[in-house]
N, C-alpha and C positions, 0 to 999 in steps of 0.2 A: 101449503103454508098454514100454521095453527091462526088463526083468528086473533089479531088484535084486540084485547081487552083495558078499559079504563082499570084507575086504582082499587082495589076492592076492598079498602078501609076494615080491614079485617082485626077484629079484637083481638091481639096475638101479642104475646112478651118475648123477652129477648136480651140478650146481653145488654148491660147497659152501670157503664161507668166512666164516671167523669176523671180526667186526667189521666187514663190508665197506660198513657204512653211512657212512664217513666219505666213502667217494670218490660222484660224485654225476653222474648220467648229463646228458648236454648233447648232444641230435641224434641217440643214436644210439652215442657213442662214450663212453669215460670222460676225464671232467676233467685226471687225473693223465697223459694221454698213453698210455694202456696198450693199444694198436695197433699190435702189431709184424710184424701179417703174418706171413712164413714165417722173422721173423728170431727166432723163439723165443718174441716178446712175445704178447700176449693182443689177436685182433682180433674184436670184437666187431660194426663194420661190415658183416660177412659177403660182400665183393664176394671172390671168390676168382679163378682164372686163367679165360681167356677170355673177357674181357667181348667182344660182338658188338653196339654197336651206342650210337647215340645218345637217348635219351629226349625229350631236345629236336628233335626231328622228329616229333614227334606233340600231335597236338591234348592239349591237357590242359581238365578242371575243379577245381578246388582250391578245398581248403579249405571241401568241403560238410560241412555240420552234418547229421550222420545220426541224430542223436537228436533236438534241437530244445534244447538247455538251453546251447548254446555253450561247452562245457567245451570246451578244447583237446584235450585227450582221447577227444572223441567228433568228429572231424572226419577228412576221408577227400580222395583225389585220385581222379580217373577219367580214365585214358591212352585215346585213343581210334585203333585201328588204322587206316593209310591207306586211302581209298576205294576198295571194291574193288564196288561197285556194291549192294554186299548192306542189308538195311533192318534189321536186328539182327546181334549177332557174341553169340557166346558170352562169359564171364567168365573168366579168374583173378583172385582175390584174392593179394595176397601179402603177410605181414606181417613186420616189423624184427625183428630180433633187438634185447635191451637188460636180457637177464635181469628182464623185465617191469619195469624201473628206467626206461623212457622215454615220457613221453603225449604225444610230439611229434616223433616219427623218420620220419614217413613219405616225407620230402623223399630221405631214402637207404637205401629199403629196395630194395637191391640190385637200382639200377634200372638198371644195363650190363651186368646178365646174364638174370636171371629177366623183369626187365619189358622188354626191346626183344628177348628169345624169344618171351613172350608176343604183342607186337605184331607184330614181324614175322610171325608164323601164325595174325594174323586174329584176337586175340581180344583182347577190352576188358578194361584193365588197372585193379585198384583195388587201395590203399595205404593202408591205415585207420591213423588213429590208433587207440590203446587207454589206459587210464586205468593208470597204477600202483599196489603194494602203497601207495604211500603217498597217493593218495587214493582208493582204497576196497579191501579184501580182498577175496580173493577168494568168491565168485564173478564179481565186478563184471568180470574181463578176458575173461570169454567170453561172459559177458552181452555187453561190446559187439561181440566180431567176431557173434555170430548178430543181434543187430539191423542191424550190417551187408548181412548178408544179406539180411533181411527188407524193408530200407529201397532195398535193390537191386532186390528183385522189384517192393514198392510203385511205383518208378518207372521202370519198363521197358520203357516205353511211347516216353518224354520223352528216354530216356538209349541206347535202340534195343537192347537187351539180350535177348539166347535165352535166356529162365528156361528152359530146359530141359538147359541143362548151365551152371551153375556149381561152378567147381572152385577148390581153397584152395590156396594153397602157404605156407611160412613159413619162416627161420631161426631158426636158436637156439631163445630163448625165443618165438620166433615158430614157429618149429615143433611147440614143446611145445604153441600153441594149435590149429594147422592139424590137429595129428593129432587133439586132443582134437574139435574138428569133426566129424570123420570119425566118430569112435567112438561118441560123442553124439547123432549126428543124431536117431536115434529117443528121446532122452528129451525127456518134456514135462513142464513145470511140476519139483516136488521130486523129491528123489533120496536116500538116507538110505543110509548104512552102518554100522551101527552104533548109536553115539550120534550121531552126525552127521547134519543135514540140509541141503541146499542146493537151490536153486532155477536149476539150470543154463543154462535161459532167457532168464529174466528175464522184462521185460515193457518195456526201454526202448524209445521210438521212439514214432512215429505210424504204425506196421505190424503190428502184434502180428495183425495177422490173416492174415497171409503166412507163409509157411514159412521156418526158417531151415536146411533140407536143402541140403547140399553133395552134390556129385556124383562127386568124387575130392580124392585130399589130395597131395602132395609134400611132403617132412618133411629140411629139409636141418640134419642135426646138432642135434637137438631135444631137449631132457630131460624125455622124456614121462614118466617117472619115478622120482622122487626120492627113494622113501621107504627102498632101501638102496643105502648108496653099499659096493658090494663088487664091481663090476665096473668094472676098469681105472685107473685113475692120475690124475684130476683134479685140478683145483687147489684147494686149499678156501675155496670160497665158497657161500653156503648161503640165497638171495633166499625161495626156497621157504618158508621157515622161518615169514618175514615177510610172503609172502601170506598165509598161513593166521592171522596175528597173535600172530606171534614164538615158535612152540612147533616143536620139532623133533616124527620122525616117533614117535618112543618117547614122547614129552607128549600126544600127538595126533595118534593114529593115525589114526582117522578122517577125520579133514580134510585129512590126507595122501592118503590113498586116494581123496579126491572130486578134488584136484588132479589124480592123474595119470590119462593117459588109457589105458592097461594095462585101468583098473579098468573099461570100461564096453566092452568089448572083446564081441562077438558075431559072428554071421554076417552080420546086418543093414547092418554096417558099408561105409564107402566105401571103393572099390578105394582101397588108397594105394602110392605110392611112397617108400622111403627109400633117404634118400643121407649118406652117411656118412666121413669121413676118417682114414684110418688115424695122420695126425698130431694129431688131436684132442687138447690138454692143456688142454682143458675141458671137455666132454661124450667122455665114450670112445667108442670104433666101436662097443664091445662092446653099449650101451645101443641103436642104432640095427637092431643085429645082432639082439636080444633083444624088443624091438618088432613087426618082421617076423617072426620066429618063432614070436610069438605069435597075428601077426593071419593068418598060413597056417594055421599052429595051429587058427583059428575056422573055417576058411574062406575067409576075406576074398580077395577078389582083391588080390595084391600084388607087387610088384619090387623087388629089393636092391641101390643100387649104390654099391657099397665102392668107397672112391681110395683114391690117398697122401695127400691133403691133408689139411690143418689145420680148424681151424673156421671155415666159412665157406661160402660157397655154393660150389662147384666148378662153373665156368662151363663146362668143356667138356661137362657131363651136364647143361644146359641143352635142349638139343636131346634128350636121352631124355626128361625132363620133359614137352615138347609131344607125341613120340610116344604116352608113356604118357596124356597126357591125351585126344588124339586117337583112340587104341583104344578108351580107356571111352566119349568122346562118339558115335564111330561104332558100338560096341553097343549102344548106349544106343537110338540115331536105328534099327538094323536090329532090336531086338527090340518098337520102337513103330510100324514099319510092320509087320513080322508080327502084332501085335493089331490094326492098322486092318486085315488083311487079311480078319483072321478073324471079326470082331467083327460082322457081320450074319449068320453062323450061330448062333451064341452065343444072338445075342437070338431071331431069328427061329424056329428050328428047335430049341432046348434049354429056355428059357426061357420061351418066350409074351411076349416083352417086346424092343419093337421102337426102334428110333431113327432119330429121321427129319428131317433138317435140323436144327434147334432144339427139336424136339421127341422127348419121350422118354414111353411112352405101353403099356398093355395091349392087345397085337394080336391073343392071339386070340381067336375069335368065340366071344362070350356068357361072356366071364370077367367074375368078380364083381370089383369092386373091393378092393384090399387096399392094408394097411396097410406105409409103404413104409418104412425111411429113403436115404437117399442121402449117401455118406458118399465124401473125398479120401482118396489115397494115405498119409493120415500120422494115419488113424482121426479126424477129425474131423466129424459129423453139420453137413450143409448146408442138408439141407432134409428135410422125414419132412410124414406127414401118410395121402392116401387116392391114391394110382394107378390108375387106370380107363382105358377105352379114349378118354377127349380127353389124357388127359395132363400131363404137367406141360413148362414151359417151362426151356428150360435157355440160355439165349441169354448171361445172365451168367454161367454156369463160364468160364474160362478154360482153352485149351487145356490137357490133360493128362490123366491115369487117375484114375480113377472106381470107385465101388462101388456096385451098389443091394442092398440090405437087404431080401426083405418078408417081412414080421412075422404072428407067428401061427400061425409054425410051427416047432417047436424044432427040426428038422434043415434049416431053409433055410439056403441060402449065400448067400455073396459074389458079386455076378453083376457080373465087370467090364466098361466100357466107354471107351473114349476118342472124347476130344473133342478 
């Protein structure tokens, strides 16, 4: 469980206007017309310069319900990369920008840049819906990108997906969820700061038993948080407010602080990428600049790439995006072949404790039985009980890293393994 942290009073900007419920999102864009691109006006479509590529050259599924309740708000598309002989491709996720104002944009969430990058480099493209502040507060919009995820792993099988690297990307208000992704992944269940508690999980879907862990984030012009607006020049508009159920960050500070993702910031977190435009007159450079700062700050494996441009995806750092996602998946794939390589000394010669095809068992000779648990990457107990030398069967884990636990002694460890 990530560590409870207080408000971290972070000088950070962010949408911010008064009254702006009159104008009313439709696909993605505002009703009043306020898409002016680089002519000064307000684009919230986020397709920025060098779109590369057509989307309609690739297989699609649409319109899957990932939750199971048919809200338009919980349904998703899945782009599938041209046959390249392979029986699974890795993920991005990417989601719309709409200052959380839209549960039906996924038809144009910046799919001539981020998604035909994605497909062109081999990797299965999803485009979730998400529900708005106006049909449920927050926490309800990251509730559904992690049942996303979870609803990804669930069918991985059916849809030929490498749970073993999925990765997020987002704009805008899409970005403020992809990074919150990244900085979250380790929390489970409730989360509390303060007087505040939230459940940043959730539990929607038919997968709650799947992990909803990302593996890297892209974060293009994202107002990851908004609880002070003192850095840079926005325009005032203030959605934020009315996630949290219409209280600014001085009414409700706490439910501010569970909004942005600043606040759950550790070393744990997923390498990410931000990208940022030095013409932003919606979300500042300076908030993207300050984000990165923070998560090097941690630790975090991270990349900063500042443009000139406005708000919006910047399509020529479309191609950094796949590099940067292709160096985490490739350390990722060379630091789980160096434990497969290592992993029969471990057990055999350190531990007494062998694995052998499907079987995982006390090897050596005239060890008493003990008391075991066995536990996944993300501290959840699988199975516990007694370990002797017949063993226990592991035939249903699913590929991936492992923990065994035995009990009985207050300085035993973690003894990893992969499968």
């Amino acid at each position: 469980m990530k560590r409870q942290l207080l408000t971290l009073g972070l000088a950070l900007s962010c949408f911010a206007f008064n009254g702006y419920s009159q104008w009313d999102w439709n696909g993605g864009g505002w009703n009043g017309g306020w898409n002016g691109g680089g002519n000064g006006g307000w684009n919230f479509n986020g397709e920025g310069s060098g779109n590369n590529g057509s989307i309609g050259d690739y297989q699609k599924k649409g319109d899957i319900d990932y939750v199971g309740d048919n809200h338009v708000g919980h349904k998703l598309d899945i782009y599938f990369p041209k046959d390249d002989g392979k029986a699974t491709h890795p993920v991005i996720i990417h989601i719309y920008g709409s200052a959380w104002g839209s549960n039906n944009s996924k038809g144009s969430a910046d799919l001539g840049t981020v998604g035909t990058a994605a497909l062109g480099a081999g990797y299965i493209l999803v485009t979730p819906n998400h529900r708005t502040y106006n049909d449920a507060l927050y926490p309800a919009q990251i509730n559904d990108i992690k049942a996303v995820v979870r609803y990804l792993r669930g069918n991985a099988e059916q849809l030929g997906i490498d749970t073993s690297f999925i990765a997020i990307s987002g704009f805008s208000s899409g970005g403020h969820l992809a990074s919150l992704m990244g900085t979250s992944r380790n929390v489970e269940g409730s989360y509390t700061v303060g007087s505040a508690t939230m459940d940043i999980e959730g539990n929607l879907g038919n997968y709650t038993n799947e992990s909803s862990w990302v593996d890297a984030v892209c974060d293009w012009s994202g107002p990851v948080d908004c609880r002070v607006k003192s850095c840079g020049n926005p325009i005032n508009m203030s959605p934020e407010n009315d996630m949290v159920g219409g209280c600014n960050d001085q009414q409700c500070p706490d439910k501010h602080a569970l909004l942005a993702a600043n606040t759950f910031i550790d070393p744990t977190d997923a390498p990410t990428m931000v990208a940022h435009g030095s013409a932003d007159n919606i979300v500042p450079q300076c908030e993207g600049k300050k984000f990165y700062d923070d998560l090097k700050a941690a630790g975090v494996d991270c990349e900063y790439f500042p443009h000139s441009g406005g708000h919006g995806v910047e399509g020529s750092l479309t191609g950094d995006m796949i590099k940067f996602f292709n160096r985490i998946k490739e350390a990722k794939a060379a630091a789980r072949a160096e434990e497969e390589t290592n992993v029969a000394s471990v057990f055999s010669n350190k531990e007494n404790i062998c694995i052998e095809g499907n079987r995982l068992y006390l090897c050596a000779e005239g060890a008493d039985a003990t008391d075991f648990e066995l536990i996944d990457m993300f501290g959840k107990v699988l199975n516990n009980g007694k370990l002797d030398a017949a063993g226990i069967d592991i035939t249903g884990l699913s590929n991936g890293i492992y923990f065994i636990r035995l009990l009985g002694n207050e300085n035993a460890k973690l003894i990893k393994f992969i499968k």
